[in-house]
PDB file of N, CA, C and O in Angstrom, chain B, residues numbered from 101:
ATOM      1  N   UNK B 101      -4.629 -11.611 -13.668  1.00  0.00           N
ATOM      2  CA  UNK B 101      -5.519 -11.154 -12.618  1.00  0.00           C
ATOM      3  C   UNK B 101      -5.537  -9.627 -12.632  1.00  0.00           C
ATOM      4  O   UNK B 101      -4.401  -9.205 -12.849  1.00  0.00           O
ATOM      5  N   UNK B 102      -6.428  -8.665 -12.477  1.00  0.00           N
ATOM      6  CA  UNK B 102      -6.987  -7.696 -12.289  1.00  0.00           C
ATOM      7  C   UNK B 102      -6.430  -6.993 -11.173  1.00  0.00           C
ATOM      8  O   UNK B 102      -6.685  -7.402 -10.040  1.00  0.00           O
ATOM      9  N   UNK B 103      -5.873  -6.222 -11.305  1.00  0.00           N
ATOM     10  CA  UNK B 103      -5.653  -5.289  -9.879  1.00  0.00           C
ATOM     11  C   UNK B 103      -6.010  -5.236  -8.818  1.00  0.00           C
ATOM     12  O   UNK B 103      -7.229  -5.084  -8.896  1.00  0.00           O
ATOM     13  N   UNK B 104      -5.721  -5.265  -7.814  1.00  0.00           N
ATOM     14  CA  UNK B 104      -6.407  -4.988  -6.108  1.00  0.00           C
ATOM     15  C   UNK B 104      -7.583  -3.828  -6.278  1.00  0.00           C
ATOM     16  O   UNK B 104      -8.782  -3.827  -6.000  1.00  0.00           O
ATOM     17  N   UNK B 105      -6.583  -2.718  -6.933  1.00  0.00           N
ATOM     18  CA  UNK B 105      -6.806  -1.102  -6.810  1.00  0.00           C
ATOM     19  C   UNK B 105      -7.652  -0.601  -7.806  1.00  0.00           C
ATOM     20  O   UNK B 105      -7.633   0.612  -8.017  1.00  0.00           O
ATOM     21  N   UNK B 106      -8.678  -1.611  -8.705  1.00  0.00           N
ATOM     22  CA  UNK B 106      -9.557  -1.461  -9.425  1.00  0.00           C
ATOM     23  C   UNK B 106      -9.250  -0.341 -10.766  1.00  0.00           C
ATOM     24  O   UNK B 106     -10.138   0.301 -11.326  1.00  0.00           O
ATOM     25  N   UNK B 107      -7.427  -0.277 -11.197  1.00  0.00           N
ATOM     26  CA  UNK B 107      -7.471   0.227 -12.154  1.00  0.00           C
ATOM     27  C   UNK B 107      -8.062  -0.066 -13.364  1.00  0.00           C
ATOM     28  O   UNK B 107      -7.997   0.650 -14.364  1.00  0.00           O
ATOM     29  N   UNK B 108      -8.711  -1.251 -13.261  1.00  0.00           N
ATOM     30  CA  UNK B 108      -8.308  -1.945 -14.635  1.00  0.00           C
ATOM     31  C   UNK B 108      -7.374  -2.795 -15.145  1.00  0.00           C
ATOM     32  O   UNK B 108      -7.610  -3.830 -15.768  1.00  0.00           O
ATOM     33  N   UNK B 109      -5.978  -2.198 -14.782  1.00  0.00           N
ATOM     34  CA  UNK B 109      -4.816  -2.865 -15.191  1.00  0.00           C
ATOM     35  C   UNK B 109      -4.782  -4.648 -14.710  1.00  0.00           C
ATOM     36  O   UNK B 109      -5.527  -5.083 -13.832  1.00  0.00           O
ATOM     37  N   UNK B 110      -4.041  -5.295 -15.273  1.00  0.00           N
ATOM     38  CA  UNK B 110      -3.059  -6.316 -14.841  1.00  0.00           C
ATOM     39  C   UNK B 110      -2.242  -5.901 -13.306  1.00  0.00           C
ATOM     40  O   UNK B 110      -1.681  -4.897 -12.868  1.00  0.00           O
ATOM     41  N   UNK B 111      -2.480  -7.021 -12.896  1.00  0.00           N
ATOM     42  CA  UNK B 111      -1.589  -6.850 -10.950  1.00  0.00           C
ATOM     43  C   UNK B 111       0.058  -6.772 -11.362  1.00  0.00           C
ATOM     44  O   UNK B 111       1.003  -6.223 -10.796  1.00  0.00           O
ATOM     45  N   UNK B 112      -0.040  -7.620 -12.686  1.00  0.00           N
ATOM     46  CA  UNK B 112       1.538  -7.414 -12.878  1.00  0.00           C
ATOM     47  C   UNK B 112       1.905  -6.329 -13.658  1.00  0.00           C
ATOM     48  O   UNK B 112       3.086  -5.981 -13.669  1.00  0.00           O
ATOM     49  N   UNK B 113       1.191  -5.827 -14.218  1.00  0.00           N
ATOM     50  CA  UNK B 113       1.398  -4.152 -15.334  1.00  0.00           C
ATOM     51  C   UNK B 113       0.969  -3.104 -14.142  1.00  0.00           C
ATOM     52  O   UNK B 113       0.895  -1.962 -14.597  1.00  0.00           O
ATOM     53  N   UNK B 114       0.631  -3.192 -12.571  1.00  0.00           N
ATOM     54  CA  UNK B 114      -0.166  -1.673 -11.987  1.00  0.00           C
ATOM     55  C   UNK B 114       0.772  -2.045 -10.603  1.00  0.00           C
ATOM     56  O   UNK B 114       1.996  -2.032 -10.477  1.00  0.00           O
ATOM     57  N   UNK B 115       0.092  -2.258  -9.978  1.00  0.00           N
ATOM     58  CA  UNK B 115       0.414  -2.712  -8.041  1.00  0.00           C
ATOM     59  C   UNK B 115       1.793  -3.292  -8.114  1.00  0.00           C
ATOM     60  O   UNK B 115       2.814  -2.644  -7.881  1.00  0.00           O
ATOM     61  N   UNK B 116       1.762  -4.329  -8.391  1.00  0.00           N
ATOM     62  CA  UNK B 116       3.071  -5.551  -7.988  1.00  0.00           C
ATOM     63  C   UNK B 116       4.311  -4.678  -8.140  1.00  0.00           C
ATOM     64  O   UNK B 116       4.951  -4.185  -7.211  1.00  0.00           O
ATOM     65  N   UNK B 117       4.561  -4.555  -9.456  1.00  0.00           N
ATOM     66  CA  UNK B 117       6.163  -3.952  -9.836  1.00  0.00           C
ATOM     67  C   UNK B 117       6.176  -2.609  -8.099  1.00  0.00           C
ATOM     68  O   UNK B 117       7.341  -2.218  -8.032  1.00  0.00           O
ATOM     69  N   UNK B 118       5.479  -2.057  -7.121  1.00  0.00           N
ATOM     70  CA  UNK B 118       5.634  -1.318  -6.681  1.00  0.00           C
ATOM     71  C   UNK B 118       6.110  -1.562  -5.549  1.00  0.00           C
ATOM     72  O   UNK B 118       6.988  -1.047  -4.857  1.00  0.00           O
ATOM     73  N   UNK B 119       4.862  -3.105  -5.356  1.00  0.00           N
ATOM     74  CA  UNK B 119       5.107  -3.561  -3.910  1.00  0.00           C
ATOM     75  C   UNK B 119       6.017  -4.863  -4.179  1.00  0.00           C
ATOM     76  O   UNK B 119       5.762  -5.798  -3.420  1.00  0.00           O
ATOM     77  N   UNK B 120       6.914  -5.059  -5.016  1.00  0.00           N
ATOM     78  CA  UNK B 120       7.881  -5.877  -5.152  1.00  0.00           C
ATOM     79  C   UNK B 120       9.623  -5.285  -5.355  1.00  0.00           C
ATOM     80  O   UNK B 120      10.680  -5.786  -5.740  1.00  0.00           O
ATOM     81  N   UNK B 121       9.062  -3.642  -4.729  1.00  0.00           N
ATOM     82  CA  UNK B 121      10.413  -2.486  -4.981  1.00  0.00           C
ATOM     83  C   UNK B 121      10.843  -2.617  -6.442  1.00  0.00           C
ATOM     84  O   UNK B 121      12.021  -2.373  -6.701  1.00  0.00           O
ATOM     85  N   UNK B 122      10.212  -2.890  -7.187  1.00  0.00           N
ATOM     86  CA  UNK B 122      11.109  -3.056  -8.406  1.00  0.00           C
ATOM     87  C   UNK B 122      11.111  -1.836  -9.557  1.00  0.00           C
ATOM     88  O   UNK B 122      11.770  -1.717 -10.590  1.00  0.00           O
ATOM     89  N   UNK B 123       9.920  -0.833  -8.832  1.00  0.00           N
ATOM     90  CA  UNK B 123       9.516   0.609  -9.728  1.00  0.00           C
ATOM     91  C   UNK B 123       9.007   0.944  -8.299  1.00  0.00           C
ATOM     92  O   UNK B 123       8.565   0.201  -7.423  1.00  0.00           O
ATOM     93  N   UNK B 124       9.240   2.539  -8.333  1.00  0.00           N
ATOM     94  CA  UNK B 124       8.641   3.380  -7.450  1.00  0.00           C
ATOM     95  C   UNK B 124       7.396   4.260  -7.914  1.00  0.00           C
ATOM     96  O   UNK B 124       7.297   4.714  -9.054  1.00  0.00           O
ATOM     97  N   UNK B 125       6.418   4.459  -6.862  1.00  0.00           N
ATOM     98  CA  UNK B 125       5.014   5.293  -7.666  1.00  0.00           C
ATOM     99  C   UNK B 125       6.002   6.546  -7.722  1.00  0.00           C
ATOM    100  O   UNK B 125       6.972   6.993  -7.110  1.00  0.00           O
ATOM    101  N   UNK B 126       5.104   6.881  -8.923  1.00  0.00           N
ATOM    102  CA  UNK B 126       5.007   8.382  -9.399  1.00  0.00           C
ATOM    103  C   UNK B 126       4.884   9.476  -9.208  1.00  0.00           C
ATOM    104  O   UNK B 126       5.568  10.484  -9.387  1.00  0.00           O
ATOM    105  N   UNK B 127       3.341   9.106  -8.567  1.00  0.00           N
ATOM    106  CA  UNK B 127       2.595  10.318  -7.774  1.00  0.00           C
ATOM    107  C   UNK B 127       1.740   9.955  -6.621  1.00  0.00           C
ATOM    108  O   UNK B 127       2.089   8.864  -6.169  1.00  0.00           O
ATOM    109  N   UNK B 128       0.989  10.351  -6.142  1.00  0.00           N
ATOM    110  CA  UNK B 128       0.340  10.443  -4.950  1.00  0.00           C
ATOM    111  C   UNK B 128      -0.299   9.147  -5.043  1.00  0.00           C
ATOM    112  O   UNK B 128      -0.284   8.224  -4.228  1.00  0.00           O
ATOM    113  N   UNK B 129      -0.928   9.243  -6.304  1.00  0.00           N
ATOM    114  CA  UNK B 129      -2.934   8.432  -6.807  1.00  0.00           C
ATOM    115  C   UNK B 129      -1.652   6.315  -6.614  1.00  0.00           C
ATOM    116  O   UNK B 129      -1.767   5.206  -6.091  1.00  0.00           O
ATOM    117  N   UNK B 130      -0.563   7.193  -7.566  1.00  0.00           N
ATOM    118  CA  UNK B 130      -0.195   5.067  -7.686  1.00  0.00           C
ATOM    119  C   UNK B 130       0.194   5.372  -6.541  1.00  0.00           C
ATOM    120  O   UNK B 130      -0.324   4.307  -6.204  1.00  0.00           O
ATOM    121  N   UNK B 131       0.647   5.827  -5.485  1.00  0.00           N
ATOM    122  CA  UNK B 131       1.279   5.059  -4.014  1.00  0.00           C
ATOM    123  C   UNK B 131       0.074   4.771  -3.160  1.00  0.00           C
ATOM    124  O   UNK B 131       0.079   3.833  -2.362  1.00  0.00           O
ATOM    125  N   UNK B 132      -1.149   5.719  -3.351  1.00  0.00           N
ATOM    126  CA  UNK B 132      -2.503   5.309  -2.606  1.00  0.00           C
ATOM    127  C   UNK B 132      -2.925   4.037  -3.449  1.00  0.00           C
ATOM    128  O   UNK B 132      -3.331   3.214  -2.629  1.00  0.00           O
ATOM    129  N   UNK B 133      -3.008   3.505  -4.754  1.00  0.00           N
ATOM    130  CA  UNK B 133      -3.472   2.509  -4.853  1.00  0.00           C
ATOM    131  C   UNK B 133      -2.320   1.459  -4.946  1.00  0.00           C
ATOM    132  O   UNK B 133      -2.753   0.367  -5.312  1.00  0.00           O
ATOM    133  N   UNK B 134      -1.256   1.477  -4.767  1.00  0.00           N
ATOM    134  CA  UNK B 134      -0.101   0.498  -4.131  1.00  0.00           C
ATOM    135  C   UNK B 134      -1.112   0.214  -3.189  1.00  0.00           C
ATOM    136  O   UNK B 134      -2.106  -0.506  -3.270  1.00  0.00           O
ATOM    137  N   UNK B 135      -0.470   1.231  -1.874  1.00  0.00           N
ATOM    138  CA  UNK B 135      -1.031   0.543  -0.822  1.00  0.00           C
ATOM    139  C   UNK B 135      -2.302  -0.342  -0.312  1.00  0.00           C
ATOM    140  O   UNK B 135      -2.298  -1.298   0.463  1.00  0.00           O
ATOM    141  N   UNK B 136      -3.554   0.371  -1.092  1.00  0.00           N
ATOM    142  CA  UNK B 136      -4.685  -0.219  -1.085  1.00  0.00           C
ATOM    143  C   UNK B 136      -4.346  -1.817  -1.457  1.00  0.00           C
ATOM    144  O   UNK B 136      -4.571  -2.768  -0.710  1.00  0.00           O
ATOM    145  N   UNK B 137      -3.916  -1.864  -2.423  1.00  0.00           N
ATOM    146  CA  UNK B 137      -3.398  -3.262  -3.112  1.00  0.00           C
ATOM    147  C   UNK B 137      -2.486  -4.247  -1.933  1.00  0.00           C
ATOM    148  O   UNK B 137      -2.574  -5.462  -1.756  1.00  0.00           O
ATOM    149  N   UNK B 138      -1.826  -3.497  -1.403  1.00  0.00           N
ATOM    150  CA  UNK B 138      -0.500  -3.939  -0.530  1.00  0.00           C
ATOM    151  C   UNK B 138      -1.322  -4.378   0.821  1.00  0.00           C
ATOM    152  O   UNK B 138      -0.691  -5.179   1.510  1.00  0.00           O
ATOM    153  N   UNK B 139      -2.539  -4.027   1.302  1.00  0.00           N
ATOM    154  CA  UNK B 139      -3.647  -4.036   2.066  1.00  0.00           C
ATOM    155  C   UNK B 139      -4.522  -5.327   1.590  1.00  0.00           C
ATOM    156  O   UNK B 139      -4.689  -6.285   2.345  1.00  0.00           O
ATOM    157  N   UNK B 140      -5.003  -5.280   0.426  1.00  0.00           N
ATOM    158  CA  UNK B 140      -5.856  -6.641  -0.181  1.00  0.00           C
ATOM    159  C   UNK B 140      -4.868  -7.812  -0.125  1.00  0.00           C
ATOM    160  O   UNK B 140      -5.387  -8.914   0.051  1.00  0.00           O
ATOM    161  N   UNK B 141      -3.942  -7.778  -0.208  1.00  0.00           N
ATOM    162  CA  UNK B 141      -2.922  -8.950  -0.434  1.00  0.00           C
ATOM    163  C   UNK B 141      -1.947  -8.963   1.027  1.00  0.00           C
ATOM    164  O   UNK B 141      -1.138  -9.879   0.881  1.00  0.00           O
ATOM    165  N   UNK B 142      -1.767  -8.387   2.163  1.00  0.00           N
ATOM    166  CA  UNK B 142      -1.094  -8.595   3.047  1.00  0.00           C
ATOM    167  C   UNK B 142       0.312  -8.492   2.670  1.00  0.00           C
ATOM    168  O   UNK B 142       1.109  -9.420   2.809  1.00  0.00           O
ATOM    169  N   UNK B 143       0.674  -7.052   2.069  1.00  0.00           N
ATOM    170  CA  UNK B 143       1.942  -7.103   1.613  1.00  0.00           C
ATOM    171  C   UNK B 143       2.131  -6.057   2.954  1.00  0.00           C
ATOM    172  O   UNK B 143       1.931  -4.842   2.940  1.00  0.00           O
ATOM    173  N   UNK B 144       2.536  -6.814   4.013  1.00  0.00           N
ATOM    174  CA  UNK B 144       2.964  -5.635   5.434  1.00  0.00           C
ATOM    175  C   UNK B 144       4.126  -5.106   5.218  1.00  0.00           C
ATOM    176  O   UNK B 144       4.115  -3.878   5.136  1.00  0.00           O
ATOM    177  N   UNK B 145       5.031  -5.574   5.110  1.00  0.00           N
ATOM    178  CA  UNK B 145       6.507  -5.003   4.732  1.00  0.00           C
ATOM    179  C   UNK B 145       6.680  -3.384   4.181  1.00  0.00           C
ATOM    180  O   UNK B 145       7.061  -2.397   4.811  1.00  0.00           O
ATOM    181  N   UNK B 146       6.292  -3.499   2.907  1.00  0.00           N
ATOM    182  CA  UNK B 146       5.331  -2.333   1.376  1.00  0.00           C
ATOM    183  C   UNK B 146       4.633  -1.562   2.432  1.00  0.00           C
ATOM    184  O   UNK B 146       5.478  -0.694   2.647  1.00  0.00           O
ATOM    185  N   UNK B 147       3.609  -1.298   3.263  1.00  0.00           N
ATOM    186  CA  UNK B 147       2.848  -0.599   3.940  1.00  0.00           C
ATOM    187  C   UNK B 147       3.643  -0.342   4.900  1.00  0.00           C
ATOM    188  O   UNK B 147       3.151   0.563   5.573  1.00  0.00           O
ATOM    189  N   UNK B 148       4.555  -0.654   5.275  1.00  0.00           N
ATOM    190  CA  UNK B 148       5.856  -0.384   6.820  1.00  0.00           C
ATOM    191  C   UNK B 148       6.350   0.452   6.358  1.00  0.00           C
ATOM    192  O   UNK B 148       6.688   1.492   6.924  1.00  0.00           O
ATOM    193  N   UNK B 149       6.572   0.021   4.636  1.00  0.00           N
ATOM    194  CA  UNK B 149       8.047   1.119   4.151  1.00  0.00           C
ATOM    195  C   UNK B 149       7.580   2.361   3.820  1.00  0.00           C
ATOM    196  O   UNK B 149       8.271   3.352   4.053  1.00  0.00           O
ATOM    197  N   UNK B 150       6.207   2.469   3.169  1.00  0.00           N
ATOM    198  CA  UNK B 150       5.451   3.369   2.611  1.00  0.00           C
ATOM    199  C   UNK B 150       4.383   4.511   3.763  1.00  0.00           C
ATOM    200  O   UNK B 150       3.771   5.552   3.524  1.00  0.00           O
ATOM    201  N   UNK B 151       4.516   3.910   4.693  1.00  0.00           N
ATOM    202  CA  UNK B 151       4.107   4.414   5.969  1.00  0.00           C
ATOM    203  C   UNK B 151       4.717   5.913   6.348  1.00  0.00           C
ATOM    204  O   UNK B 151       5.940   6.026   6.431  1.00  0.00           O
ATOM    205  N   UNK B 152       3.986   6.893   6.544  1.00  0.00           N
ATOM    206  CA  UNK B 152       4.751   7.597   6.700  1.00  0.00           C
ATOM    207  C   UNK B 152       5.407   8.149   8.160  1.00  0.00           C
ATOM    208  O   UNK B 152       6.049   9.192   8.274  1.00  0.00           O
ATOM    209  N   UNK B 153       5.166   7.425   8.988  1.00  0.00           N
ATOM    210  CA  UNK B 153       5.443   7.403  10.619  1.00  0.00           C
ATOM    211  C   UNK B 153       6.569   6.585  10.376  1.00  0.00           C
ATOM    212  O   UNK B 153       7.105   6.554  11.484  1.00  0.00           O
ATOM    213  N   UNK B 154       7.327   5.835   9.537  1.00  0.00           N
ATOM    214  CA  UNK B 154       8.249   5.102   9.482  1.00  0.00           C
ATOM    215  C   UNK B 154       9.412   5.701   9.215  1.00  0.00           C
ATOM    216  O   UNK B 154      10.545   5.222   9.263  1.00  0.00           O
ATOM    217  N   UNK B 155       8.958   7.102   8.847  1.00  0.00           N
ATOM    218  CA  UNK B 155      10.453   7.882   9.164  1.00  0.00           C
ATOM    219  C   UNK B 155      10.471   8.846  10.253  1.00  0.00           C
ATOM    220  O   UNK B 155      11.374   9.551  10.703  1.00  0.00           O
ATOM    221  N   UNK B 156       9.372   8.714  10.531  1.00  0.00           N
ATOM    222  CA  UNK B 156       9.734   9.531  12.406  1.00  0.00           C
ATOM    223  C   UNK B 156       9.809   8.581  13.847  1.00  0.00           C
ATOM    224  O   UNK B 156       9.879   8.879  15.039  1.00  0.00           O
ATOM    225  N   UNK B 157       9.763   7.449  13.192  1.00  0.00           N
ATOM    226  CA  UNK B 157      10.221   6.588  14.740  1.00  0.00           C
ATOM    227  C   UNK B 157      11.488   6.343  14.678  1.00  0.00           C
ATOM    228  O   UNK B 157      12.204   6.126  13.701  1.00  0.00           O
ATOM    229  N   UNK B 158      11.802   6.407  16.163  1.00  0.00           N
ATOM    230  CA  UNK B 158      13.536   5.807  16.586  1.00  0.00           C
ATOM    231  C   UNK B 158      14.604   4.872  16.583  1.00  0.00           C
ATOM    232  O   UNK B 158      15.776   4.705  16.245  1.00  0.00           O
ATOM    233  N   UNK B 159      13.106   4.068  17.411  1.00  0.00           N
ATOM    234  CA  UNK B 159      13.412   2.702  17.853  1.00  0.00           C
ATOM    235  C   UNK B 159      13.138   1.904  16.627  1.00  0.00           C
ATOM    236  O   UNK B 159      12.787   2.135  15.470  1.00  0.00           O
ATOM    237  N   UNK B 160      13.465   0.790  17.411  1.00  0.00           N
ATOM    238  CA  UNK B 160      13.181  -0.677  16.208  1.00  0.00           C
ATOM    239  C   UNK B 160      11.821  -0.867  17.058  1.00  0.00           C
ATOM    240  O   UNK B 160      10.680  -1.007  16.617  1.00  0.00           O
ATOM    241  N   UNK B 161      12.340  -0.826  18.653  1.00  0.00           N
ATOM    242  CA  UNK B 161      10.416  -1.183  19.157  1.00  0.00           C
ATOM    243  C   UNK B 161       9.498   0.021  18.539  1.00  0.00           C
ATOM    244  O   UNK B 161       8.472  -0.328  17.956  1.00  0.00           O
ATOM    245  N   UNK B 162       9.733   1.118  18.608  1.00  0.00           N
ATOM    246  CA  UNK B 162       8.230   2.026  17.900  1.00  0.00           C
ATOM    247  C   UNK B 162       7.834   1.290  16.347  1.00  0.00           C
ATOM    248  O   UNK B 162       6.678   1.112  15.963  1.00  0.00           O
ATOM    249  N   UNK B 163       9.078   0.916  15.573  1.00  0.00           N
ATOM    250  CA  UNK B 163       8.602   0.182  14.386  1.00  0.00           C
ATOM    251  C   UNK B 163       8.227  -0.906  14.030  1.00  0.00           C
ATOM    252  O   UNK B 163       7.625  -1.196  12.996  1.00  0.00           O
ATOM    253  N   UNK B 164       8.757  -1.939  15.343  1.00  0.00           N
ATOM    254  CA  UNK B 164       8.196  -2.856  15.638  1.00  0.00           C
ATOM    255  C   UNK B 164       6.214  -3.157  15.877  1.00  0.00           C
ATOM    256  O   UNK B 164       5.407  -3.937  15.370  1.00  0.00           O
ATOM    257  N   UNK B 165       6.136  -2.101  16.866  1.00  0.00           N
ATOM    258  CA  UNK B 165       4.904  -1.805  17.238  1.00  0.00           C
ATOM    259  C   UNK B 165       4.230  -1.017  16.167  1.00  0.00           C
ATOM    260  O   UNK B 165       3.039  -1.196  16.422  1.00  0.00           O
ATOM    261  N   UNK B 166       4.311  -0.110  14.925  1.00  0.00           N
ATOM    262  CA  UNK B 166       3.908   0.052  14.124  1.00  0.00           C
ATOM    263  C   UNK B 166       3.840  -1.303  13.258  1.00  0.00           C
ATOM    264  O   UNK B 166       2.716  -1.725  12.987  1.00  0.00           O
ATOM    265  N   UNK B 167       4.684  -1.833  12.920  1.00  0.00           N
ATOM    266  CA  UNK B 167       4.354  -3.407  12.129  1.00  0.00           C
ATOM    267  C   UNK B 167       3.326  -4.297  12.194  1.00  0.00           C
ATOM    268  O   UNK B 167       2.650  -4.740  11.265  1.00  0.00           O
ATOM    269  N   UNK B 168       3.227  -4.628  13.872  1.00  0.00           N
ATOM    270  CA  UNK B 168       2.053  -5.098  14.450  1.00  0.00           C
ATOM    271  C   UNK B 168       0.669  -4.258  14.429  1.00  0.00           C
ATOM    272  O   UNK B 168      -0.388  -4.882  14.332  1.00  0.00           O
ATOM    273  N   UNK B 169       0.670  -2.932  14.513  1.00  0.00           N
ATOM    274  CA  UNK B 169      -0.317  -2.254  14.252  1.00  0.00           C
ATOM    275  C   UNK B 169      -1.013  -2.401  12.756  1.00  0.00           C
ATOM    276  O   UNK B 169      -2.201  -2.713  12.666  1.00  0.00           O
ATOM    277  N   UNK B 170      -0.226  -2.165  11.631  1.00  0.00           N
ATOM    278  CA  UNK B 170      -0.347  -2.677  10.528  1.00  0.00           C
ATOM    279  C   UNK B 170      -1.177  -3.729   9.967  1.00  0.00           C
ATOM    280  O   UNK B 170      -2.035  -3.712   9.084  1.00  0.00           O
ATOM    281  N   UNK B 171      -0.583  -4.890  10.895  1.00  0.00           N
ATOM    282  CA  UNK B 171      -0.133  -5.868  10.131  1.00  0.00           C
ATOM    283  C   UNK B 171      -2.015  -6.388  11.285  1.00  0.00           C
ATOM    284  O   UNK B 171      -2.808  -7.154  10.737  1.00  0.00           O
ATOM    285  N   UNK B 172      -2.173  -6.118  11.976  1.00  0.00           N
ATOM    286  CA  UNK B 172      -3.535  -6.542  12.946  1.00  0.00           C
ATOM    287  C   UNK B 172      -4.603  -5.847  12.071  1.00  0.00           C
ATOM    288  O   UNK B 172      -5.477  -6.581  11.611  1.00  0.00           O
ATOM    289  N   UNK B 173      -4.661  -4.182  11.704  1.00  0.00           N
ATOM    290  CA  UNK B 173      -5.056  -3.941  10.883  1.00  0.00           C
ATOM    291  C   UNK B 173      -5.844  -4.945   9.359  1.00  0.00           C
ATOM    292  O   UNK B 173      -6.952  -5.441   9.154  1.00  0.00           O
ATOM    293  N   UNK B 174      -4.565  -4.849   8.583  1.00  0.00           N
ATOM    294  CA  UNK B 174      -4.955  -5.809   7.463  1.00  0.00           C
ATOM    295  C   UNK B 174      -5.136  -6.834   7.753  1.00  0.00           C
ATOM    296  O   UNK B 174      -5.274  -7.411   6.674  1.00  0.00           O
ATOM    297  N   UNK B 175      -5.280  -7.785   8.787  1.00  0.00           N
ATOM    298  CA  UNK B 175      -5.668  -8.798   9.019  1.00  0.00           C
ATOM    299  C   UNK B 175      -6.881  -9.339   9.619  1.00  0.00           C
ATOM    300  O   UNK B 175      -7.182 -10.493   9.925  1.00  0.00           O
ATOM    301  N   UNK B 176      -7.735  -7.827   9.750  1.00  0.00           N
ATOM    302  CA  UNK B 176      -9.345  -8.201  10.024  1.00  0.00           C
ATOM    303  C   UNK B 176      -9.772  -7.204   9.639  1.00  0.00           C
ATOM    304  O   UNK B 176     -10.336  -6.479  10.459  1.00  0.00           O
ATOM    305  N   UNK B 177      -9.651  -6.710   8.014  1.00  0.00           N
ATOM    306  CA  UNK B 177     -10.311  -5.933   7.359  1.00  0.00           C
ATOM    307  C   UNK B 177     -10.504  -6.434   6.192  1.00  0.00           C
ATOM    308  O   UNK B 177      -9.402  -6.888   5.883  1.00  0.00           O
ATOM    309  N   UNK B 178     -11.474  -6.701   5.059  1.00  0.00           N
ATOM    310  CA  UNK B 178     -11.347  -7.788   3.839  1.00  0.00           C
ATOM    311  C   UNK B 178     -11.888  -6.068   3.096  1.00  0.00           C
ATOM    312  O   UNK B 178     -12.947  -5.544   3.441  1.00  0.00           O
ATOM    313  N   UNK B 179     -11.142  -5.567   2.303  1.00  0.00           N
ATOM    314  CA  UNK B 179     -11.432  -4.747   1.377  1.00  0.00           C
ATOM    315  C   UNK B 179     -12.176  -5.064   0.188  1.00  0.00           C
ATOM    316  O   UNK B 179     -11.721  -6.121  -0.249  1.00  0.00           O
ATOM    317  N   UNK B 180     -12.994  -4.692  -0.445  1.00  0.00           N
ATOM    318  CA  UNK B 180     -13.968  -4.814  -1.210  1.00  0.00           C
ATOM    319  C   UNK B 180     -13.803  -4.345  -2.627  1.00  0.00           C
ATOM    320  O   UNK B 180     -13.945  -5.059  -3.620  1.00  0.00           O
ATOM    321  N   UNK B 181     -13.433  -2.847  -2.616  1.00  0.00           N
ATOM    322  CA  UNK B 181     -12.890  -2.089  -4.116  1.00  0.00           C
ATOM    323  C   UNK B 181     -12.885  -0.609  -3.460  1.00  0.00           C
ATOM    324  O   UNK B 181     -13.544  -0.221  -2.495  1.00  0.00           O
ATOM    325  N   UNK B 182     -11.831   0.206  -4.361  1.00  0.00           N
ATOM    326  CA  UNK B 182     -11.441   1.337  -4.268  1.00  0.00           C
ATOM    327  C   UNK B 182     -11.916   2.325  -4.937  1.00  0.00           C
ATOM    328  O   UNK B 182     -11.987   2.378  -6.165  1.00  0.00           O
ATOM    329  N   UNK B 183     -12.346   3.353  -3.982  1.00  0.00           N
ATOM    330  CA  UNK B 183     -13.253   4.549  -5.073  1.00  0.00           C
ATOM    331  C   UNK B 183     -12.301   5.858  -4.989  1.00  0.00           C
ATOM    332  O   UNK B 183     -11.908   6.447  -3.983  1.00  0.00           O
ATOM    333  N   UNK B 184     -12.036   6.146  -6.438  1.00  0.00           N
ATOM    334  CA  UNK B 184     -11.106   7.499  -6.230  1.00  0.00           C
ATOM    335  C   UNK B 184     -12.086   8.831  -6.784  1.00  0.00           C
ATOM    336  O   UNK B 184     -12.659   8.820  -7.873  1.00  0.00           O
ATOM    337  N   UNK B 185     -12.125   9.544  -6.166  1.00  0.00           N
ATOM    338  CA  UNK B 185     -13.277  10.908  -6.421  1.00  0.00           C
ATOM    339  C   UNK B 185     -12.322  12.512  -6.610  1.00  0.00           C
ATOM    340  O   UNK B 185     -11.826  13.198  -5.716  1.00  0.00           O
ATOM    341  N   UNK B 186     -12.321  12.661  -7.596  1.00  0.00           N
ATOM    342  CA  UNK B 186     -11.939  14.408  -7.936  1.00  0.00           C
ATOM    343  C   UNK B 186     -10.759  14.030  -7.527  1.00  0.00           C
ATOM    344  O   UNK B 186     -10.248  14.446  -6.487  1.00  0.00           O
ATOM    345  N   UNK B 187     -10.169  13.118  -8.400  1.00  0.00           N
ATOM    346  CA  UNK B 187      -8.371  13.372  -8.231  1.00  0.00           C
ATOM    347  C   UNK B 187      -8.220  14.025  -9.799  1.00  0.00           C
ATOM    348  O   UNK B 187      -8.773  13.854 -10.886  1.00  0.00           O
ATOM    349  N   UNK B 188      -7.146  14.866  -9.254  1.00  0.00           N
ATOM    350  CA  UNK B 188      -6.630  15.734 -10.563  1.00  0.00           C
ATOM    351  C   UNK B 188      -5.108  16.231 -10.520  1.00  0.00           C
ATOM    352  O   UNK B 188      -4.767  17.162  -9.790  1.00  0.00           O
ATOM    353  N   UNK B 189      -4.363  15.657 -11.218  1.00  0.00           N
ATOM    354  CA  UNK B 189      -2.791  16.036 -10.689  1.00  0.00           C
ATOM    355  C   UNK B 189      -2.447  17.470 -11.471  1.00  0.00           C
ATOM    356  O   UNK B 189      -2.634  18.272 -12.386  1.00  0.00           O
ATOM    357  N   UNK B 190      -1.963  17.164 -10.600  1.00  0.00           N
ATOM    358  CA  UNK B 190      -1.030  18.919 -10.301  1.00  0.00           C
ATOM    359  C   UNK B 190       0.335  18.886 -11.281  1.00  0.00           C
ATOM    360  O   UNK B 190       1.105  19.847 -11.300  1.00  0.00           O
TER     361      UNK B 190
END
């Protein structure tokens, strides 16, 4: 199967290994199309961890309530395909 994140790649050669912790992105472009991916497939967990408010809350309830925010989110949004414009790494 084809990527979420419209690389081209294989889900198991691009996305998965990222949102299965088993490799960390690189740079900016693979953690934005992780997530996009982690979004098409309801990987909430991957988007909790990758979140970046998930290291400035306290509580377990603020992260709690970020989870649910998340997780309501991807669950009435059906993503379509990903357009990346004038990315150029540094």
């Amino acid at each position: 199967m084809k990527c979420y994140c419209c690389s081209g790649l294989l889900f198991s050669n691009c996305c998965q290994p990222l949102l299965n912790a088993t490799e960390q992105a690189e740079n900016c472009l693979q953690l934005m199309r992780s997530r996009y991916s982690a979004y098409c497939c309801k990987h909430i967990d991957y988007l909790v961890q990758t979140d970046h408010l998930t290291f400035t809350l306290n509580t377990q309830k603020q992260q709690a309530l970020l989870k649910n925010q998340i997780t309501e989110f991807a669950n009435s949004v059906h993503f379509i395909s990903l357009s990346i414009s004038n990315w150029t790494e540094n």
